[in-house]
PASEBA-1860 file (N, C-alpha, C; in nm, 3 decimals):
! residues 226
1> XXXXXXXX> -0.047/3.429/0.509/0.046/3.323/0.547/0.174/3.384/0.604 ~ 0.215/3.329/0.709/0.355/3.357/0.780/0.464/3.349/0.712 ~ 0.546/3.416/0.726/0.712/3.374/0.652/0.771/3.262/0.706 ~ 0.691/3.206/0.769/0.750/3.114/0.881/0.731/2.972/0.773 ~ 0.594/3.007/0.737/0.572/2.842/0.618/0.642/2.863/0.533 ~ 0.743/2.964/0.461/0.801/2.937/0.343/0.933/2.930/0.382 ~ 1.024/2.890/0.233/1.168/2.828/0.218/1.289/3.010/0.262 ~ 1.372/2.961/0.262/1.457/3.083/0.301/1.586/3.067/0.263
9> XXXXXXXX> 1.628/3.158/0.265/1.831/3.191/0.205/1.838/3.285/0.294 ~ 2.038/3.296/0.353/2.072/3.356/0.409/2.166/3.420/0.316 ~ 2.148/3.554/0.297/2.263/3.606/0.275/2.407/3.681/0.370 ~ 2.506/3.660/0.297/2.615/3.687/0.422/2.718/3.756/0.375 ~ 2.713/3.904/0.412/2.772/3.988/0.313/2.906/4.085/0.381 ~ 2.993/4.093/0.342/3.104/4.163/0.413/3.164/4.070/0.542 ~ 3.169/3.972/0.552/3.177/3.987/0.680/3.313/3.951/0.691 ~ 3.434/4.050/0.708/3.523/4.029/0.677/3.662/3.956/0.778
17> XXXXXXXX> 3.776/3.900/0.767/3.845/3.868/0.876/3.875/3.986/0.962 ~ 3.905/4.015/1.089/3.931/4.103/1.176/4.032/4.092/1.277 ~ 4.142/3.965/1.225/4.231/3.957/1.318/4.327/4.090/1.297 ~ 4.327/4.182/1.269/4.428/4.288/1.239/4.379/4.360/1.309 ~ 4.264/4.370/1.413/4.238/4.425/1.525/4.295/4.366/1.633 ~ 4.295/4.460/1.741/4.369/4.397/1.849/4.237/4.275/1.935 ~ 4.338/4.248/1.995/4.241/4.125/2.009/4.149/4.141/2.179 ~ 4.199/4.296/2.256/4.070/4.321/2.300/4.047/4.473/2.292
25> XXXXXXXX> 4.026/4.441/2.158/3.972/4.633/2.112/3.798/4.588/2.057 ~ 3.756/4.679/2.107/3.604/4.657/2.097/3.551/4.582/1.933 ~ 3.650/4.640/1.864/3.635/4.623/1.741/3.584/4.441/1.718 ~ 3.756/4.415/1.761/3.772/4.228/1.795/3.656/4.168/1.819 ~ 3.612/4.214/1.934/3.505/4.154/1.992/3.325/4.143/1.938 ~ 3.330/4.253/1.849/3.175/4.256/1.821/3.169/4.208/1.657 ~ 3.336/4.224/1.602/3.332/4.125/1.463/3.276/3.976/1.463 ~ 3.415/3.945/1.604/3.393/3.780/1.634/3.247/3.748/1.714
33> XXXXXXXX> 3.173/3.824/1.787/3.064/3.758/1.835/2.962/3.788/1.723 ~ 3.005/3.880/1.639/2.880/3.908/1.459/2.909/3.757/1.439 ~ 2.980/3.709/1.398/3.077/3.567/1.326/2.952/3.471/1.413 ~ 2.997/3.518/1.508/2.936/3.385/1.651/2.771/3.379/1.605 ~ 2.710/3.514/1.600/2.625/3.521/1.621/2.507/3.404/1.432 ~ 2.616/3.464/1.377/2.582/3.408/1.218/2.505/3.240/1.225 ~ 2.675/3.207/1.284/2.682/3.079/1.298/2.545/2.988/1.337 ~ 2.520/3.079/1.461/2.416/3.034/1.571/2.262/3.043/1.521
41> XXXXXXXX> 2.260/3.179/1.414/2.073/3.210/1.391/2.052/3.110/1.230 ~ 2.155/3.107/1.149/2.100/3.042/1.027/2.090/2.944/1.041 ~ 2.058/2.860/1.113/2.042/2.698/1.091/1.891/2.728/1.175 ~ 1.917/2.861/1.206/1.768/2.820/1.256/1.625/2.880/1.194 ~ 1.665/2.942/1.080/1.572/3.038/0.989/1.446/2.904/0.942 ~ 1.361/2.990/0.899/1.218/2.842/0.845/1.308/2.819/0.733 ~ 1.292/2.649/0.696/1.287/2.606/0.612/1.389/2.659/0.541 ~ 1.564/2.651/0.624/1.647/2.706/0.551/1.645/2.657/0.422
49> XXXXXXXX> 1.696/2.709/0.264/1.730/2.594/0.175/1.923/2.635/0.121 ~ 1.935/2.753/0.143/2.060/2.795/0.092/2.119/2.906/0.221 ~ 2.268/2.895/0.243/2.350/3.021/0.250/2.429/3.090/0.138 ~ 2.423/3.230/0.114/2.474/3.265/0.029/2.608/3.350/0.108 ~ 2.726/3.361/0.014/2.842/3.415/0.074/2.820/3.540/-0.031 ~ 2.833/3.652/-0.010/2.865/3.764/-0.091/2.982/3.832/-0.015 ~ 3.110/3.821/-0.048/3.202/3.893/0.024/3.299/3.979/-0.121 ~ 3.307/4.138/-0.124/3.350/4.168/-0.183/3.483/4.211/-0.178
57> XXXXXXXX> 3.591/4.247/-0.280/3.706/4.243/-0.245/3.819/4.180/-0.189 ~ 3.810/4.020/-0.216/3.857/3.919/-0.106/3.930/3.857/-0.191 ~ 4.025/3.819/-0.158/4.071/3.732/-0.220/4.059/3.614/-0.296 ~ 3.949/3.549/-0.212/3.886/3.428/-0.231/3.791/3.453/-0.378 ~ 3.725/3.560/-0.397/3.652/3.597/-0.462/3.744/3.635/-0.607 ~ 3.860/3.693/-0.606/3.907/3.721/-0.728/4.015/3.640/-0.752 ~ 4.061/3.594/-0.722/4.150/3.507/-0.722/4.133/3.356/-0.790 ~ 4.101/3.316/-0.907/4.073/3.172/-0.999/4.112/3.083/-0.928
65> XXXXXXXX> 4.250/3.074/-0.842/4.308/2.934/-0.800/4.243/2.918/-0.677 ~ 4.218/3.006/-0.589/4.153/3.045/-0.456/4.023/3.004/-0.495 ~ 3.919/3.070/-0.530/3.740/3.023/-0.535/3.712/2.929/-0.609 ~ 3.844/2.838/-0.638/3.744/2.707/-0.704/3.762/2.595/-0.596 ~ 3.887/2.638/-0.489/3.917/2.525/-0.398/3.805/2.567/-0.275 ~ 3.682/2.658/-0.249/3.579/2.641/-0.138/3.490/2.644/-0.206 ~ 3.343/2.575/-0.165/3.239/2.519/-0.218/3.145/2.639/-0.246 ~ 3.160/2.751/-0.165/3.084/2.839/-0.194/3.089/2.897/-0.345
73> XXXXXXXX> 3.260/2.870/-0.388/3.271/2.896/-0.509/3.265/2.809/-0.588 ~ 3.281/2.690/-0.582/3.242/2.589/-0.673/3.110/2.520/-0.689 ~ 3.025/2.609/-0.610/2.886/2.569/-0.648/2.847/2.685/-0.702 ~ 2.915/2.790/-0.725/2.861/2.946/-0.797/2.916/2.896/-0.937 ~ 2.976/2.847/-0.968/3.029/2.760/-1.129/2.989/2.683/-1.164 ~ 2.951/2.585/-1.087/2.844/2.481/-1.127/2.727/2.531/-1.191 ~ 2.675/2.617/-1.114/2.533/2.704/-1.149/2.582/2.798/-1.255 ~ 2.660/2.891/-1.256/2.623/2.982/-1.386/2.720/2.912/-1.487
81> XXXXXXXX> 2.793/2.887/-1.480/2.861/2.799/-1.570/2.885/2.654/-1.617 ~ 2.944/2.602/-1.546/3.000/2.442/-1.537/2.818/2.356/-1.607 ~ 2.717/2.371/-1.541/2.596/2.307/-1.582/2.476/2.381/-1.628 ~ 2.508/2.491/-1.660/2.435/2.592/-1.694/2.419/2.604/-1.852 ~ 2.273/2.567/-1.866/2.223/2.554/-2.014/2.227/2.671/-2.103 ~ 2.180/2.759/-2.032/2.120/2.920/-2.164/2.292/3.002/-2.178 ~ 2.338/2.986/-2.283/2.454/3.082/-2.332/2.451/3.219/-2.234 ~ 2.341/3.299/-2.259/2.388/3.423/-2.190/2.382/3.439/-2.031
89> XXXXXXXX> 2.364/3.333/-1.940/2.393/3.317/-1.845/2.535/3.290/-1.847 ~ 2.602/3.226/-1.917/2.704/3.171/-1.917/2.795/3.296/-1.926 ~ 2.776/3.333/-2.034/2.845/3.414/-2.073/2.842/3.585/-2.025 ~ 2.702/3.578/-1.870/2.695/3.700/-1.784/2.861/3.627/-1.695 ~ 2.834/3.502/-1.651/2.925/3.434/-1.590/3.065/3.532/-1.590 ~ 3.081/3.461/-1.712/3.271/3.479/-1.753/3.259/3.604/-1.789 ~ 3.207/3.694/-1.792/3.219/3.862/-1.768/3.239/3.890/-1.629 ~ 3.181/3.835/-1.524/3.232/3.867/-1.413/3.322/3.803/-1.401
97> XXXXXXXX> 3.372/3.683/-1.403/3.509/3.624/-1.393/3.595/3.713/-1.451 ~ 3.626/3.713/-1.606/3.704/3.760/-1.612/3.710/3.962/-1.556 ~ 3.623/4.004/-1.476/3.658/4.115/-1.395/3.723/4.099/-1.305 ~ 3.693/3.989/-1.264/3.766/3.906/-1.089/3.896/3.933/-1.099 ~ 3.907/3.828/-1.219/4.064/3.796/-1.213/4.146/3.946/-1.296 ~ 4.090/4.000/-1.343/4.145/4.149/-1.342/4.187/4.252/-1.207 ~ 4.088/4.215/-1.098/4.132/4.249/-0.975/4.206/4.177/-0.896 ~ 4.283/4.026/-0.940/4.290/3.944/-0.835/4.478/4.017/-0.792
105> XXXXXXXX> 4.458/4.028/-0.697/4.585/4.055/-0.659/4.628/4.000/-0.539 ~ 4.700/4.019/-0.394/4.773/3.957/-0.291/4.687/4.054/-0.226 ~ 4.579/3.977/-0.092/4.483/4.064/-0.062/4.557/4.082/0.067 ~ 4.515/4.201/0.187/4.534/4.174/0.335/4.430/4.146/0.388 ~ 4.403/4.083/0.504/4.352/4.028/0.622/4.217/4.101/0.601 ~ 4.154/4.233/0.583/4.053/4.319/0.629/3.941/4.300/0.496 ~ 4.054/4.250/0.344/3.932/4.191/0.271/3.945/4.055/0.220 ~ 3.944/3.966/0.323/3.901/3.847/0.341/3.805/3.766/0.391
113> XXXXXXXX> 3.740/3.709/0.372/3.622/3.644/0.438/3.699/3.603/0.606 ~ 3.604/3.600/0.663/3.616/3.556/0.856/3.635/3.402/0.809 ~ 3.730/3.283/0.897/3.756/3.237/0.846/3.626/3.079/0.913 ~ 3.607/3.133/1.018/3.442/3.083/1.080/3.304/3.061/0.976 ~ 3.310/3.185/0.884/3.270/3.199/0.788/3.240/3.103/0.668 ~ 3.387/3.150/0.631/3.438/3.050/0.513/3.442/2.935/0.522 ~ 3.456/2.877/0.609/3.523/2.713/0.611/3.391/2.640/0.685 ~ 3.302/2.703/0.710/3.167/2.653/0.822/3.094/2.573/0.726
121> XXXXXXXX> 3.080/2.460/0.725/2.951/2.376/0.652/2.810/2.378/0.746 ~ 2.722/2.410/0.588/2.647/2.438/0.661/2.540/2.327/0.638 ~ 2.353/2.323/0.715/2.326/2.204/0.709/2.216/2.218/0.570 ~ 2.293/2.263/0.469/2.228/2.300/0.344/2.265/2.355/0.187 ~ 2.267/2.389/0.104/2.352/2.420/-0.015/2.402/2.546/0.026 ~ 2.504/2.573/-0.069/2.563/2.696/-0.042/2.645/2.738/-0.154 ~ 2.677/2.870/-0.155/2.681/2.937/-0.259/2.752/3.085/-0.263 ~ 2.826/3.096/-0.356/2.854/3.270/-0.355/2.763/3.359/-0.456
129> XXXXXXXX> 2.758/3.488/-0.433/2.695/3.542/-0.532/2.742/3.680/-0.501 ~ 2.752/3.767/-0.610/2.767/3.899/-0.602/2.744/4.013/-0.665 ~ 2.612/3.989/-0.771/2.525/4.062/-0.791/2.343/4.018/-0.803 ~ 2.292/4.096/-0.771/2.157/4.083/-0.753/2.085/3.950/-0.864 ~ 2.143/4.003/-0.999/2.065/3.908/-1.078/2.071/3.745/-1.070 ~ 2.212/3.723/-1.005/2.246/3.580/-0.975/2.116/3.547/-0.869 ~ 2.054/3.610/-0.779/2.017/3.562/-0.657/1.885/3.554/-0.735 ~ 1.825/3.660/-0.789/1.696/3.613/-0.925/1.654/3.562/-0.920
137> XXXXXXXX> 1.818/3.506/-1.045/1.809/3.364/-1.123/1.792/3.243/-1.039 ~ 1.843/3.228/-0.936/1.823/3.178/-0.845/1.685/3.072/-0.760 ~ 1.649/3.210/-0.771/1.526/3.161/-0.688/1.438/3.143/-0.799 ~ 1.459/3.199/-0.905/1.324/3.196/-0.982/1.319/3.098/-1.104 ~ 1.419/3.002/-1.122/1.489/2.885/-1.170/1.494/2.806/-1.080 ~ 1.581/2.773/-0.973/1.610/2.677/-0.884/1.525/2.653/-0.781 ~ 1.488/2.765/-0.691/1.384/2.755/-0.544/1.316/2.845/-0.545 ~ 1.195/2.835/-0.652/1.082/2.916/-0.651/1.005/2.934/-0.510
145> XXXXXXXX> 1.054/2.795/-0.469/0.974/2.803/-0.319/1.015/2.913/-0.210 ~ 1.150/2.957/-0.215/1.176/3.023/-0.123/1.151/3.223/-0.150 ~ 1.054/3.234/-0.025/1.007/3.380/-0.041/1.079/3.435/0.099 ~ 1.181/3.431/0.153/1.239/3.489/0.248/1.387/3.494/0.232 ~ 1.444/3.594/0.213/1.612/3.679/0.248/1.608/3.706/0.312 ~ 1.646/3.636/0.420/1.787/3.684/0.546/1.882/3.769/0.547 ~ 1.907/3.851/0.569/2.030/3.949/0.567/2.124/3.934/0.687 ~ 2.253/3.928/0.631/2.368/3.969/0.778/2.478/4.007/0.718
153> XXXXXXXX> 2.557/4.061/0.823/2.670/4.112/0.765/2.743/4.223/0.824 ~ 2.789/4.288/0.812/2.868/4.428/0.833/2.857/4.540/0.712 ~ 2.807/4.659/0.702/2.749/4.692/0.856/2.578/4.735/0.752 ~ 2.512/4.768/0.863/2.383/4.882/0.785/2.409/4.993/0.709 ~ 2.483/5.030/0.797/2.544/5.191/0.705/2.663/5.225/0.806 ~ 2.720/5.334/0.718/2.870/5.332/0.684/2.892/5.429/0.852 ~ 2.817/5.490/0.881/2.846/5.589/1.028/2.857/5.732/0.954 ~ 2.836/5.723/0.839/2.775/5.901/0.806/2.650/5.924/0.743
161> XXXXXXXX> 2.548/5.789/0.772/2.400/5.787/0.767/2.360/5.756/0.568 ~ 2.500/5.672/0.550/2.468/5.624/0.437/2.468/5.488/0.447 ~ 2.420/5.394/0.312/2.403/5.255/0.333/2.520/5.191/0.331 ~ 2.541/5.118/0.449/2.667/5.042/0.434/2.633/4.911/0.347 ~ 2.728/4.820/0.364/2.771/4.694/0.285/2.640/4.636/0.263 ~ 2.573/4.559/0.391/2.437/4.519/0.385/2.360/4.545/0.327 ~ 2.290/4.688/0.280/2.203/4.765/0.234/2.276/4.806/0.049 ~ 2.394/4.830/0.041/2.447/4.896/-0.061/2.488/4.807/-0.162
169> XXXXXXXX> 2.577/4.723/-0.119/2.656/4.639/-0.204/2.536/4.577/-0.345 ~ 2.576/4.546/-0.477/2.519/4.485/-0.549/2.418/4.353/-0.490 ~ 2.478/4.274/-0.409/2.334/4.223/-0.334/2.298/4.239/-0.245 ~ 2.311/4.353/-0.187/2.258/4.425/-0.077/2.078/4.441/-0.061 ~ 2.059/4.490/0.036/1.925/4.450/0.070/1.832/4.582/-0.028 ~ 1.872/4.712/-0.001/1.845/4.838/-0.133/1.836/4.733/-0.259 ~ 1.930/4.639/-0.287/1.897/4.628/-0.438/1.812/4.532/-0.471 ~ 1.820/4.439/-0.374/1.676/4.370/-0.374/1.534/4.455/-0.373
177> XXXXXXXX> 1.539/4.539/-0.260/1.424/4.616/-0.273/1.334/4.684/-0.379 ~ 1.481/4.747/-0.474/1.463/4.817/-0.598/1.352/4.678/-0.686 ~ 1.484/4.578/-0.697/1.404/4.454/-0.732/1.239/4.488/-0.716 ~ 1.195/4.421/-0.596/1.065/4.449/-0.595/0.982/4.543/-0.634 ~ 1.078/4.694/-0.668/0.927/4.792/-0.665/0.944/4.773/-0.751 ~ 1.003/4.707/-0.914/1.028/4.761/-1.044/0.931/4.570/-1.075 ~ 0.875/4.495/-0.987/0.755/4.415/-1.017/0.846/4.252/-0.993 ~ 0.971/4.240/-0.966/1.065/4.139/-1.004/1.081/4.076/-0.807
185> XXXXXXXX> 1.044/3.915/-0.859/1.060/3.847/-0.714/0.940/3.940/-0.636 ~ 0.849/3.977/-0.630/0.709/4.059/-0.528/0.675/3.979/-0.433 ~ 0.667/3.825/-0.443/0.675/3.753/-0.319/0.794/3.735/-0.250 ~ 0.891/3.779/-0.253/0.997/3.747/-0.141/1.030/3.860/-0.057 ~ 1.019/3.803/0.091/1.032/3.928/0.188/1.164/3.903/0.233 ~ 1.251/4.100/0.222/1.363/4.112/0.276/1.374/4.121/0.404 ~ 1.431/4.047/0.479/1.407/4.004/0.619/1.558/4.038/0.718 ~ 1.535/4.109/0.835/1.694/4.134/0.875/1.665/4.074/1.002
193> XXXXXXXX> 1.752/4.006/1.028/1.833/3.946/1.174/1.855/4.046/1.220 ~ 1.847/4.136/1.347/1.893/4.218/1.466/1.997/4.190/1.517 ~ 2.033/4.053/1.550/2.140/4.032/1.591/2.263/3.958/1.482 ~ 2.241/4.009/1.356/2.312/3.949/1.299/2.338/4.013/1.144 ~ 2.356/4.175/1.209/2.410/4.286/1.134/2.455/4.347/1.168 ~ 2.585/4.414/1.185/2.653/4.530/1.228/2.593/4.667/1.185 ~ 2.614/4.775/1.269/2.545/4.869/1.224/2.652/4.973/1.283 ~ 2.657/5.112/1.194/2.730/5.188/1.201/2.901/5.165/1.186
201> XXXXXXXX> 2.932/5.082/1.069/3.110/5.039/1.074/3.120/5.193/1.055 ~ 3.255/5.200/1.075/3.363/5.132/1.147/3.344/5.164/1.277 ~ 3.266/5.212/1.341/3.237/5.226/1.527/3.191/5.121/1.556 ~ 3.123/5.034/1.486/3.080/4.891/1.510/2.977/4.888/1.635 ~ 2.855/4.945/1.614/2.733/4.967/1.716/2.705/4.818/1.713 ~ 2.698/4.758/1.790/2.661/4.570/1.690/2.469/4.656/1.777 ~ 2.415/4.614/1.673/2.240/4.624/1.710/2.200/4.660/1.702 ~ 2.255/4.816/1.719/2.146/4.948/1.778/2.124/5.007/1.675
209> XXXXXXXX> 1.995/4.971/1.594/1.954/5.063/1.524/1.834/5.145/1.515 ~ 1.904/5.294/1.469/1.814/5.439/1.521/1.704/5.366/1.426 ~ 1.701/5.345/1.279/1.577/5.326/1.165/1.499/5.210/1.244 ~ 1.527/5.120/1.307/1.434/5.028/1.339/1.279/5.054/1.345 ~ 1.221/5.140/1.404/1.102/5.196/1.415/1.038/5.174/1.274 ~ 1.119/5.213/1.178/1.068/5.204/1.034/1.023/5.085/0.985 ~ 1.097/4.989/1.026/1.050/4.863/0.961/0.934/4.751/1.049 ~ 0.893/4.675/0.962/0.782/4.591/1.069/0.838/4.497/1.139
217> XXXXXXXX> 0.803/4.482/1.256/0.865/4.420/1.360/0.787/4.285/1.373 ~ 0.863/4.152/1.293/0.788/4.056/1.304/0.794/3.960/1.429 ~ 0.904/3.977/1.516/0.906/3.900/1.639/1.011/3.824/1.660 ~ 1.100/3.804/1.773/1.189/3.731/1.787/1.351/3.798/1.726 ~ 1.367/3.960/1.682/1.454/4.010/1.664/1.450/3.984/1.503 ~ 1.321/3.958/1.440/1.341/4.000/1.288/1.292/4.099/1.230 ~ 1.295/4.152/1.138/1.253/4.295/1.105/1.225/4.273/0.945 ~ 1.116/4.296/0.944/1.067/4.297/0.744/1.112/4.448/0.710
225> XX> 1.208/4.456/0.604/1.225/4.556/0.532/1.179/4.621/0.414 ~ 1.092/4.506/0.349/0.955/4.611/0.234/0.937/4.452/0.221
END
């Protein structure tokens, strides 16, 4: 069966504001058309059912008074907390909260969510998350149906041939993977958008990636990653 018949989530990771670039430095330009490009491919994935926001270091994210006023964060409380039955979910919850708000401080511009990003409704639920087990719980509680992750974001890897944000971060696409070989989620395929990952930050290659060869090339600029 195709990935095409099953349900899907986008994840959307790093993708941070970039007005502190000049506004025609290459940089500017391949953040805001990443942004552009986001916008444009997830509404069109099979059978979207969720976007997920994973943005680390942001304000929005540590900040209590900040992530309860956007939906991405007030539907991440609803779920592990606010309507959430089993205690130790709850209480994985408010361990990361209260880490948040241990970091929450007066952020600048570079770790903030894009604001295209943030404020974009989308035509489906949505959600923050920022470690692997939330996304799980997730699917394997809420939308068993969905066997496809989307990946986007900034970048693949960092430009010294290590994993950047996409690949690295706690829900990065590596930790999903791990996921799978250790027997956990085996039906869901990690799936990357081509045009809707940065590759090599901070040189900001938007596309070009050398590993491509490695992965299976399902058609139309998607790429199965295990």
């Amino acid at each position: 069966m195709s990935y095409l018949d099953h349900g899907s989530v986008a994840v959307i990771i790093d993708c941070w504001d970039y007005s502190q670039y000049s506004v025609d430095s290459s940089n500017y330009r391949l953040c805001q058309q990443l942004s552009q490009n986001i916008l444009k491919i997830v509404p069109t994935l099979p059978n979207l059912t969720a976007v997920i926001l994973s943005t680390y270091d942001s304000l929005e994210s540590h900040d209590p008074t900040k992530r309860l006023q956007n939906i991405y964060y007030q539907n991440t409380h609803d779920l592990f907390y606010q309507q959430q039955p089993i205690p130790y979910i709850k209480k994985l919850y408010q361990q990361d909260f209260v880490r948040d708000l241990s970091k929450a401080t007066v952020s600048n511009n570079a770790t903030r969510t894009d604001d295209l990003i943030l404020n974009h409704v989308w035509p489906c639920y949505q959600i923050a998350m920022n470690d692997i087990w939330q996304l799980e719980y997730y699917i394997c509680m809420v939308v068993p149906h969905v066997k496809n992750v989307f990946y986007f974001g900034r970048a693949w890897s960092n430009g010294y041939q290590m994993p950047g944000c996409v690949r690295g971060r706690p829900m990065g696409a590596d930790r999903l993977k791990e996921l799978k070989q250790w027997g956990h989620l085996p039906d869901v395929n990690v799936l990357l958008c081509q045009q809707g990952i940065l590759e090599n930050h901070p040189t900001q290659e938007l596309f070009s990636w050398p590993e491509f060869d490695q992965y299976q090339d399902l058609g139309n600029n998607i790429y199965q990653y295990c």
